[in-house]
N, C-alpha and C positions, 0 to 999 in steps of 0.2 A: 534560202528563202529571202525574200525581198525585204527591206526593210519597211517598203509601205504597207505590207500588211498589218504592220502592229502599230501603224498612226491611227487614232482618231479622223472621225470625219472634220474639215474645221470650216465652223457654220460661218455663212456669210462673207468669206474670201474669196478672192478670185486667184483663179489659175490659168495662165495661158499654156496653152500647150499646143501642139501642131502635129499633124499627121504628113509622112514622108517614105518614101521606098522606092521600087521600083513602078514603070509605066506598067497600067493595068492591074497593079495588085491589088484596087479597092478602095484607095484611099478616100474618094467623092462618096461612094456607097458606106463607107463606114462612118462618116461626119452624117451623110443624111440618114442612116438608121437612130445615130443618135439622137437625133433632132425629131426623127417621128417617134422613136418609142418612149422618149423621156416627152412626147406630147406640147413640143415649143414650136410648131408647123403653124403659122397661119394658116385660117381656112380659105381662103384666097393664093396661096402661095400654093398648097395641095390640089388644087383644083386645076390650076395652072402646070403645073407636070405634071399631071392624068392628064391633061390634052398631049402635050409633048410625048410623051410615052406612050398614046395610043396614035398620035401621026408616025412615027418610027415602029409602029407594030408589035411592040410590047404589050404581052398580057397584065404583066405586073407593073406597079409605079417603078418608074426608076430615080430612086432617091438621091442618087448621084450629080441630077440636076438642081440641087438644091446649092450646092458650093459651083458648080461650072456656069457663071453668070456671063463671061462673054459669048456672044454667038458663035467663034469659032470654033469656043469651047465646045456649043453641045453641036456645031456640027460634025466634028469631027471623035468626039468622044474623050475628051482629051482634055489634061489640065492645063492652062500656061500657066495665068496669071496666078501668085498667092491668094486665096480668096480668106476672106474672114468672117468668122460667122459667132453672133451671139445668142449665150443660151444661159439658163436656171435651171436647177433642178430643186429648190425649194431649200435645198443645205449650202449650198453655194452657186457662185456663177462663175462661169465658163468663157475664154477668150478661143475660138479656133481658126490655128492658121492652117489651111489647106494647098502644101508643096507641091510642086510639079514634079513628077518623075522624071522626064527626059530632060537628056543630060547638058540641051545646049541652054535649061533653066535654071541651070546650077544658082546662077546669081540669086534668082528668089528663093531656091530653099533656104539661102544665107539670109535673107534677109528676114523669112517668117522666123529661122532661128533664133535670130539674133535677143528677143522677146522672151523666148519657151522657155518654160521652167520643169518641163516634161515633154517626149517625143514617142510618139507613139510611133515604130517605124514598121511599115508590113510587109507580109512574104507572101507570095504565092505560094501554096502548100503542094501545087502541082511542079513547081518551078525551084525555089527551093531560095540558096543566097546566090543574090546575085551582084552583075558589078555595080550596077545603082544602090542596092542595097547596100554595100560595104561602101560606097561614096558617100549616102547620107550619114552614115553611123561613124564615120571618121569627120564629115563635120558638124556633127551632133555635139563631140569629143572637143572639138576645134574649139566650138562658139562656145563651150562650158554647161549643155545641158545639163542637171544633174541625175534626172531621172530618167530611163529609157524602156519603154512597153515593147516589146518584140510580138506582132500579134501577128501568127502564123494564120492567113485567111483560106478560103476557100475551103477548109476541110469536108465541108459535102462533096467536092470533085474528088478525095481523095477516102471515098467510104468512111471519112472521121475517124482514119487510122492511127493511133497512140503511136505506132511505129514510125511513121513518116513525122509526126510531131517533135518526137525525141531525135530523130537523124536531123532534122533543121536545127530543132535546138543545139545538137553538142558541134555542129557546125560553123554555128555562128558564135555560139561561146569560144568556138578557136581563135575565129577572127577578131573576136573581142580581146582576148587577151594577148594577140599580137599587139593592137593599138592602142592598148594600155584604157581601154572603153571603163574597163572595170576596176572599181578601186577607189582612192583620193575625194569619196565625199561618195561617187554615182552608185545607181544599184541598177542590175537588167531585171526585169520580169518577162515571164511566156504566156501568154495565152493564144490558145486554137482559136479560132472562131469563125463563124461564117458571118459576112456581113452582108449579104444578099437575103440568108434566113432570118436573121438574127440571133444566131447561135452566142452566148457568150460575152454579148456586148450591153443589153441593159438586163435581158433575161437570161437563164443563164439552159434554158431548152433540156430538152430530153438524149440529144442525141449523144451527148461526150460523157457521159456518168466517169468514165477514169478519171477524168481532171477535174481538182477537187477546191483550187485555187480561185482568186478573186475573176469577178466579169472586167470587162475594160470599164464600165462607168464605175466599179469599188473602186476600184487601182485610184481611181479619177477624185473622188469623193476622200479618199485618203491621204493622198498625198498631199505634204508639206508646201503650206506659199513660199513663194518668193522670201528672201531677206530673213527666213524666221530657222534656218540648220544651224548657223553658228554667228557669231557679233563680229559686227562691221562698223569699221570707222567712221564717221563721223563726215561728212561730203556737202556741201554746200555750195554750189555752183550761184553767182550771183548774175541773177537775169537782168534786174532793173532797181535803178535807185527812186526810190518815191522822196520826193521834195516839192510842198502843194507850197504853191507860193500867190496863188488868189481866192486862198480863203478866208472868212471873216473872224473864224475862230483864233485865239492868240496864240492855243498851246500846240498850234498844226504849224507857226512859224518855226521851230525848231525842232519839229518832223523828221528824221530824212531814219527810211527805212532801207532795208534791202530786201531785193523781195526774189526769190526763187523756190527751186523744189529740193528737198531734203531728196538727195538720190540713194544714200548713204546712211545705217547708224541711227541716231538720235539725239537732239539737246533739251538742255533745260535752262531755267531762268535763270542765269545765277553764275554759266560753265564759263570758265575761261576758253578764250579763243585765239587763233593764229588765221591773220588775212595774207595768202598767198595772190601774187609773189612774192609782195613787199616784207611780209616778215612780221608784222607791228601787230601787237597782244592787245587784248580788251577782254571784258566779260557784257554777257548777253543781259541787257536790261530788261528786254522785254522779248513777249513772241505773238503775231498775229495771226488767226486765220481769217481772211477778211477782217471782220470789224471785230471778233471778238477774242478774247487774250487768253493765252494758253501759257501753265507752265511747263509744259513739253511739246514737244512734237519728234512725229516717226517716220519714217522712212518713205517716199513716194507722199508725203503731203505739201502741198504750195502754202508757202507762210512767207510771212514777213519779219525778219531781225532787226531790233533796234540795238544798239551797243553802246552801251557807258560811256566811253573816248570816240571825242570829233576825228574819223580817220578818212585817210581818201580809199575811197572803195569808188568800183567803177565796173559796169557789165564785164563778165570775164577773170574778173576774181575771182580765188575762191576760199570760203571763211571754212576752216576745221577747226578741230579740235588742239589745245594746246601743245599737247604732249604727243599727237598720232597725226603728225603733220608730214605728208608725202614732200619731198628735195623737187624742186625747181625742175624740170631737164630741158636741156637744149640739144638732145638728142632721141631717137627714140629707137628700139629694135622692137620688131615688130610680126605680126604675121599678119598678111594681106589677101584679101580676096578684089580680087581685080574685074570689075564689073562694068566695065565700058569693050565697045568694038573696037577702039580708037587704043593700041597699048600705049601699055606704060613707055614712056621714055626716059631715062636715066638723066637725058641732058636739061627734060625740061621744070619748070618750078610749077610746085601745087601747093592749093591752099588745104589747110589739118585744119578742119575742126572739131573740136574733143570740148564737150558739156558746151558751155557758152562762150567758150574763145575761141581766136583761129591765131594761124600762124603760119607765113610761108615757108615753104620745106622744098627742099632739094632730097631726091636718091641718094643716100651714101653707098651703099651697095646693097645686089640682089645675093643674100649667101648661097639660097638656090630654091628653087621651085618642087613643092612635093605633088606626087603621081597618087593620086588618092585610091584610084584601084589596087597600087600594089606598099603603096605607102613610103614608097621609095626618095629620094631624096636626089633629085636631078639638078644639072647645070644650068644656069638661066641665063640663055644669052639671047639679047636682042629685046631686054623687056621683059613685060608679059603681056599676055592676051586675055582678053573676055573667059573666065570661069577659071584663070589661072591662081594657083595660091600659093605663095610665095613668104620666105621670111627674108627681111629686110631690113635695113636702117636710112631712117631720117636726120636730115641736118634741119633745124629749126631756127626761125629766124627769128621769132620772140619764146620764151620757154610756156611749157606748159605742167599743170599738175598732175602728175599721171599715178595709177597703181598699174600694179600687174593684172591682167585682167583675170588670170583664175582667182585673185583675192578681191577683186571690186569689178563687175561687168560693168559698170556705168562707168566710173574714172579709167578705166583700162581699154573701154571701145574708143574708135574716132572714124570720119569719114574722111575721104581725102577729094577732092572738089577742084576741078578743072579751070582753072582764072581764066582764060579766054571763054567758054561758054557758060562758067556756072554751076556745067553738071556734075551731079555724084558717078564719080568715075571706080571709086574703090574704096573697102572697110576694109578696119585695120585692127589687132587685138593687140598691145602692147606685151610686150614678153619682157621675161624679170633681166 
């Protein structure tokens, strides 16, 4: 049994989570069921795919086009782009990222994952697991989802047989527990569903009476936010120094705050602190959110820190906690998803930026590149390519504050950024 059955609904938080599998198994029609049966459809926006859906000759709406916003999308039926879509249901609200199936999108399922705090990943009930399907579920695994919905679709194609349900289920539980999916914090859940009828998904319909478990919106409405299964250090990425130096008031002349986002943890007025890299202790005088003073603050809010001791702080520091202060590195191992056409080259220098610093880096070496269909563990020679995922190490030319990213996703992620054009060429998950 899953462990989200026995959470509370928890009102008023937000949940990102994203829908992933293979091409064609539903994923656009199971975001847009959500969206009409939990009633968040613009009336204008409805109106607008009943034309669409009656030029393509469709008796019924086809709710699919409600996540497929480019044109190539809906002319061809097809996902590329991650789409994202926002909703309420009156207990909380909803962030949805909507993955591509086909495999040469690999780089934006990584990137709608990179956010999800749950995956919803679907099966063709006609089709069963397939190789996209054990590719999204290995980097579900990867990116550190913790929560994984397995929602077996189509079951009207397949008479809404219990039989076909359980033979997908104990199938992919095998390949779950090759990849070690299961376990270390995560839980899977099953459910059937049709998302075309909307079997399963906000009602829970006539036709399955065996399956006695939650619809995919319970699963949804109970599961745990972000930051709140276990305590997290303490993270403080400094964005920007506030120093007003043309104002009339006197007590703003010896102002100087730091101002960023709590990514990490939580402080209070009072805690002693450690400014990285430099090392140099202080306790927290104050805390702002805008204008007004807090004596705490949590995780994901943007505040301002004033501190007792005049220190040099400067964008790219970062202030933790006294005693749970992560070591400097000027190395980094890592696992990469390599997201540019243009590979990786060994010989040339990229810029890491990880929270608010950067840092140029050199390849130290590629250890090897993993085959995510078979999960195998191959030689990496010549680079990598576009949708390639690799563990590696960096040589760093100024250090950074890093965690392992299964113990902190925020301090543990980084991009890596191509110094001749700029672009984000590849993300990177630091390994312990």
């Amino acid at each position: 049994m899953s462990k989200l059955e026995n959470l509370p609904a928890h009102n008023d938080s937000l949940l990102r989570f994203m829908t992933c599998g293979s091409v064609d198994d539903g994923k656009s029609t199971l975001i847009g069921r959500l969206l009409y049966d939990t009633k968040t459809i613009l009336a204008d926006t409805l109106t607008q795919i009943e034309r669409t859906s009656q030029k393509r000759g469709m008796e019924s709406v086809d709710l699919s086009l409600l996540t497929d916003g480019l044109q190539a999308e809906r002319e061809q039926g097809i996902t590329i782009d991650v789409a994202y879509r926002y909703f309420s249901t009156g207990t909380r609200k909803y962030i949805i990222a909507d993955a591509p199936g086909h495999e040469q999108y690999t780089r934006n399922m990584v990137t709608a994952a990179s956010t999800a705090n749950l995956a919803i990943i679907l099966i063709d009930a006609r089709r069963g697991v397939l190789t996209q399907t054990r590719r999204h579920s290995y980097l579900a695994k990867l990116v550190g989802i913790p929560h994984i919905v397995v929602a077996i679709n189509k079951m009207d194609l397949v008479d809404y047989s219990q039989a076909e349900f359980d033979r997908i289920r104990a199938s992919y539980l095998e390949f779950a527990e090759q990849i070690g999916l299961q376990g270390n914090g995560r839980d899977i859940h099953f459910v059937p569903m049709s998302a075309l009828n909307g079997d399963m998904i906000v009602d829970r319909g006539d036709a399955m009476p065996w399956y006695q478990g939650p619809t995919i919106l319970e699963l949804l409405e109970s599961a745990p936010p972000a930051h709140s299964e276990r305590t997290e250090s303490f993270r403080f990425p400094v964005q920007f120094v506030c120093r007003p130096h043309a104002s009339d008031d006197p007590e703003l002349h010896d102002f100087r705050g730091f101002m960023g986002r709590v990514e990490s943890g939580e402080i209070k007025v009072g805690d002693e602190v450690t400014v990285l890299p430099s090392g140099l202790n202080s306790r927290v005088k104050s805390l702002l959110l805008g204008d007004v003073a807090l004596q705490h603050a949590i995780t994901e809010q943007s505040i301002t820190i004033l501190l007792e001791d005049e220190i040099d702080i400067s964008r790219g520091d970062m202030i933790v906690k006294k005693d749970h202060a992560p070591a400097p590195a000027k190395q980094l191992n890592a696992m990469v998803c390599w997201l540019s056409e243009t590979p990786l080259s060994p010989a040339r220098t990229y810029i890491i930026r990880h929270t608010t610093r950067e840092s140029k880096a050199k390849v130290g070496a590629i250890e090897y590149k993993i085959d995510v269909n078979t999960t195998e563990q191959l030689a990496a020679e010549g680079g990598l390519n576009m949708n390639d995922i690799a563990r590696l190490s960096f040589k760093l030319a100024q250090p950074l504050m890093v965690d392992p990213y299964e113990i902190n996703r925020a301090t543990g992620s980084f991009i890596i950024i191509d110094e001749s054009t700029n672009n984000t060429v590849g993300a990177g998950m630091v390994q312990a």
